[in-house]
C-alpha positions as CSV (number, residue, x, y, z in Angstrom):
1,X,16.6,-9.8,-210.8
2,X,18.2,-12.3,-213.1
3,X,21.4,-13.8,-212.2
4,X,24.2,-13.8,-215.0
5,X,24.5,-16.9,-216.4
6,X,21.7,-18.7,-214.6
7,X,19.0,-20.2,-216.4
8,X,15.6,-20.5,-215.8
9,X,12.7,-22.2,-217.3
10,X,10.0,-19.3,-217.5
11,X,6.6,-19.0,-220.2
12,X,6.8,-16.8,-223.0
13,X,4.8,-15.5,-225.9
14,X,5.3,-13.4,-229.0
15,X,3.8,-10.1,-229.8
16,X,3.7,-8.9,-233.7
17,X,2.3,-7.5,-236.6
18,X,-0.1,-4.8,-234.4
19,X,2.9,-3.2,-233.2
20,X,5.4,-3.4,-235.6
21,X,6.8,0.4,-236.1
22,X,5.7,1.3,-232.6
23,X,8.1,2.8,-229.9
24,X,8.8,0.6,-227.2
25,X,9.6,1.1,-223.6
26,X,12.5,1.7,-224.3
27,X,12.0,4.3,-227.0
28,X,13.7,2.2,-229.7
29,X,11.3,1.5,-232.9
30,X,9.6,-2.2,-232.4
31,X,11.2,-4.5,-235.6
32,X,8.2,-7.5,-235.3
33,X,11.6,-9.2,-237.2
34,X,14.2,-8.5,-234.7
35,X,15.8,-10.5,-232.1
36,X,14.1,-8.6,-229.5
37,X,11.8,-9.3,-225.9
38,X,9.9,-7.4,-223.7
39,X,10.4,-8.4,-219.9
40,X,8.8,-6.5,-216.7
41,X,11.9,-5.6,-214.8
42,X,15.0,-6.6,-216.4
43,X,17.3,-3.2,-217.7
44,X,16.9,-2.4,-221.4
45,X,19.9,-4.2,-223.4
46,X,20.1,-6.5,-221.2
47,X,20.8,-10.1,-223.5
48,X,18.7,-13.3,-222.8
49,X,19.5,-16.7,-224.7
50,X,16.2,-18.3,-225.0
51,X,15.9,-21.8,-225.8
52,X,12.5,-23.5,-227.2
53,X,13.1,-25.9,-229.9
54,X,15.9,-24.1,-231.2
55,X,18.2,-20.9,-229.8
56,X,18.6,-17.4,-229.9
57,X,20.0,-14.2,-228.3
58,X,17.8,-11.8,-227.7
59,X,17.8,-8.2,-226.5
60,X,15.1,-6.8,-223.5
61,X,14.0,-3.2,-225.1
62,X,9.9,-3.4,-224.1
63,X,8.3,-4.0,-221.1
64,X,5.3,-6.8,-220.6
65,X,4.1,-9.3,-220.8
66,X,0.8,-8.1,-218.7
67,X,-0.9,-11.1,-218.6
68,X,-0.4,-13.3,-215.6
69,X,1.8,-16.2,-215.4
70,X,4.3,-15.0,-218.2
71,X,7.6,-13.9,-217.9
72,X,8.9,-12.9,-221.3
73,X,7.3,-11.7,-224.7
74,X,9.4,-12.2,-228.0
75,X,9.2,-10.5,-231.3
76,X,7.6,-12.7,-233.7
77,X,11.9,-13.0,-235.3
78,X,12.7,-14.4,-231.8
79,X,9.7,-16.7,-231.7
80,X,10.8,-17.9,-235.1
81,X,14.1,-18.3,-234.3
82,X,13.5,-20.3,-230.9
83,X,10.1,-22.3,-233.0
84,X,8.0,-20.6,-230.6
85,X,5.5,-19.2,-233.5
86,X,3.1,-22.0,-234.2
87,X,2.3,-22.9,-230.6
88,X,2.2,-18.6,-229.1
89,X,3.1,-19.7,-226.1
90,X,5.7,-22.2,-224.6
91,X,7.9,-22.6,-221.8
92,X,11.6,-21.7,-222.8
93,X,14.7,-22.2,-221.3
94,X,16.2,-18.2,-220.4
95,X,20.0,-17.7,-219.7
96,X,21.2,-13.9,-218.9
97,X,24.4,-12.9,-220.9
98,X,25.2,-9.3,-219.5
């Protein structure tokens, strides 16, 4: 589990357009534009600041990624926010707020 407040420089990717309108793991509608993530193990509302080229706070309501050697998926908002979009997958600088 995630410290608060400690930072970690993990991979992430974004997931999209497919989904949008799906339930997640959570049970919460996906929003492709929300500020949103899916993580494997950390609790549901649980906030991340994720850092790319930019910043933002998201909020862990899915679970994945499932393929190997990544540790967080975005929405496509989040990736946007953080300039993650273009490239689909970068490493990014994760902080746990709560």
């Amino acid at each position: 589990m995630l410290p608060l407040l400690t930072t970690l420089s993990v991979i992430s990717s974004w997931y999209g357009p497919g989904f949008n309108g799906n339930l997640t793991a959570s049970g919460s509608r996906y929003n492709q534009y929300g500020l949103t993530a899916a993580h494997k193990s950390l609790p549901f509302g649980t906030r991340l600041r994720v850092c790319h080229q930019r910043c933002a706070v998201v909020t862990v309501n899915d679970r994945g990624p499932y393929i190997h050697g990544r540790e967080l998926d975005l929405s496509k908002g989040a990736a946007d926010a953080i300039g993650l979009t273009a490239s689909g997958v970068g490493r990014v600088k994760l902080t746990r707020l709560n």
